[in-house]
N, C-alpha and C positions, 0 to 999 in steps of 0.2 A: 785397583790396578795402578801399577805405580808408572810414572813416566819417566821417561828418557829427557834430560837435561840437554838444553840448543847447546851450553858449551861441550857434552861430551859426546853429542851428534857432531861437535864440526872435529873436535879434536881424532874420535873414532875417522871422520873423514880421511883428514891428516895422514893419519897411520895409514889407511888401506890403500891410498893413492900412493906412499911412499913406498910398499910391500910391492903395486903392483906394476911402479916403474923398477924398481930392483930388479922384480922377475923377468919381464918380458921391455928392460928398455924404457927411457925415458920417453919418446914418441908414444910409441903402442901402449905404453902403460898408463897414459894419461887418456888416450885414446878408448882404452879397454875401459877403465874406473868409471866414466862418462858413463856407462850403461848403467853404472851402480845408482847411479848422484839420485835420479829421480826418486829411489824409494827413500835414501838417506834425508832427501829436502820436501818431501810427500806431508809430511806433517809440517813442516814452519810457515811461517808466513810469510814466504819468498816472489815478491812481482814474480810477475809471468817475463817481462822484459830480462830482467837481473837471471833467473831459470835459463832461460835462450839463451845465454852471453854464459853462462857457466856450460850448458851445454854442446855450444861450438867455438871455446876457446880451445886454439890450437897450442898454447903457448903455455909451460907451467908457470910458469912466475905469473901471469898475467891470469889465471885461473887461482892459483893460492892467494892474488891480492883479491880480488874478486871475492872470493869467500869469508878472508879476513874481514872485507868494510860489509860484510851483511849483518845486520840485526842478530840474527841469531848465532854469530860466531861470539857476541862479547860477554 
């Protein structure tokens, strides 16, 4: 079984968060992708803190830095 790579877990992230403020709005779309994040970050080894704080940032910029300084984005 082959594995999925942390860099193209965060890069795939990337994309679907961009798809899904295109669609439905920069608010909602970040809002909406949040329901995704859990299965996306399900395998990494993400604190439970850092998890929380991706999970109720309101804020994209503040959610894409977030992601960038995790372990598994590099």
């Amino acid at each position: 079984r082959q594995q999925v790579s942390p860099r193209l877990i965060h890069r795939t992230m990337l994309k679907h968060l961009d798809c899904m403020r295109t669609f439905y709005g920069q608010e909602r779309g970040l809002i909406l992708f949040r329901k995704h994040l859990v299965q996306y970050i399900s395998p990494l080894p993400v604190a439970k803190a850092d998890r929380q704080r991706l999970l109720t940032t309101e804020k994209e910029k503040e959610f894409v830095a977030l992601l960038d300084t995790l372990a598994f984005a590099n």
